[in-house]
N, C-alpha and C positions, 0 to 999 in steps of 0.2 A: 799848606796843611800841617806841616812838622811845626811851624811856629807854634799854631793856635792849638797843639796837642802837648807842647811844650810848654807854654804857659798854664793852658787847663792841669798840669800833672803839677807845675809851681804853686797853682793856686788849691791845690789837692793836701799838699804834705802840710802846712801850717793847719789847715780846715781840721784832718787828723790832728794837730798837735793838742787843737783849741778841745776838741770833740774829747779826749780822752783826757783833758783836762775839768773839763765841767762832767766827765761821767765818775770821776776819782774826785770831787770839790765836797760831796754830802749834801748836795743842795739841789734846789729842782728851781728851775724857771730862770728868771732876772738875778735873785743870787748866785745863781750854778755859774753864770758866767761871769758876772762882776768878781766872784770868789777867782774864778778860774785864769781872767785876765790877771789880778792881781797876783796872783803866784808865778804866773810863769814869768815876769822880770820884773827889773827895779824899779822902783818907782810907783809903784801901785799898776793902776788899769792903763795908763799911757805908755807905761816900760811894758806891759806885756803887750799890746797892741806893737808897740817896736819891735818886739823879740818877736809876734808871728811875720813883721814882714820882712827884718830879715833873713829869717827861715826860708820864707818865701823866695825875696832874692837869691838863696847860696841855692833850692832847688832848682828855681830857673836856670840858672848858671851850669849846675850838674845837668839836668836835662838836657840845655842848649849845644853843650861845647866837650860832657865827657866828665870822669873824672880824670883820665890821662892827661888829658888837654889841659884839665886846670892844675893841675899840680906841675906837669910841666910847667907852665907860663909863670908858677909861684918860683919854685926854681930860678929860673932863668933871672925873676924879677930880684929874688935875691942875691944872684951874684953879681948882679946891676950893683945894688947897691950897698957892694964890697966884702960880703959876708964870707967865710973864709970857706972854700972849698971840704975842708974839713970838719967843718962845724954843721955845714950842711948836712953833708954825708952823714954825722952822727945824727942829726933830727929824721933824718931818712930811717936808720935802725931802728928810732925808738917808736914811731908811729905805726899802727894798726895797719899796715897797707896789704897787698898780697905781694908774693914771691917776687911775681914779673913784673908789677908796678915799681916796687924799689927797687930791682935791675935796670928797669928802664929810666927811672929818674937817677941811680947810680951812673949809668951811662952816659946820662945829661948831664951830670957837673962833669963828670971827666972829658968828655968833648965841648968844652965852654970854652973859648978864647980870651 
């Protein structure tokens, strides 16, 4: 049941992206949306068609696993591959996160081997 309520909420926030993009495009019907796809990514109507479904995939992702979960594993993924302890730490400060998120992921490079 968490899957299929996980997926329905990933395939939710693109649905939103697309909906408030043809209700802000000035157009009604087949324009609204052809307008609508075409703004939201490169490329014309095939970049926006990409851009709702990776939308889609980073919601499933948040849904599925957390955002803890996924920032930790980003972490982690980065000091995989050599990034400096410090440098991390700094992208840690500058991002929107709350209090206890950057504690906890400050926590996670200082405990990294």
């Amino acid at each position: 049941m968490e899957k299929l309520i996980s997926k329905l909420a990933a395939l939710g926030v693109p649905g939103l992206v697309l909906l408030f993009a043809v209700s802000t495009s000035g157009y009604v019907g087949a324009a609204a949306i052809v307008t609508a796809l075409s703004t939201l990514g490169p490329g014309g109507i095939i970049g926006g068609i990409a851009t709702l479904a990776l939308i889609g995939l980073i919601a499933h992702g948040l849904t599925e696993y957390g955002v803890d979960a996924l920032s930790s594993a980003l972490v982690k993924e980065l000091l995989k591959k050599g990034e400096s302890k410090q440098s991390i730490l700094e992208k840690i400060e500058k991002y929107p996160l709350s209090k206890s998120l950057k504690s906890r992921l400050r926590e996670e490079v200082h405990n990294y081997c």
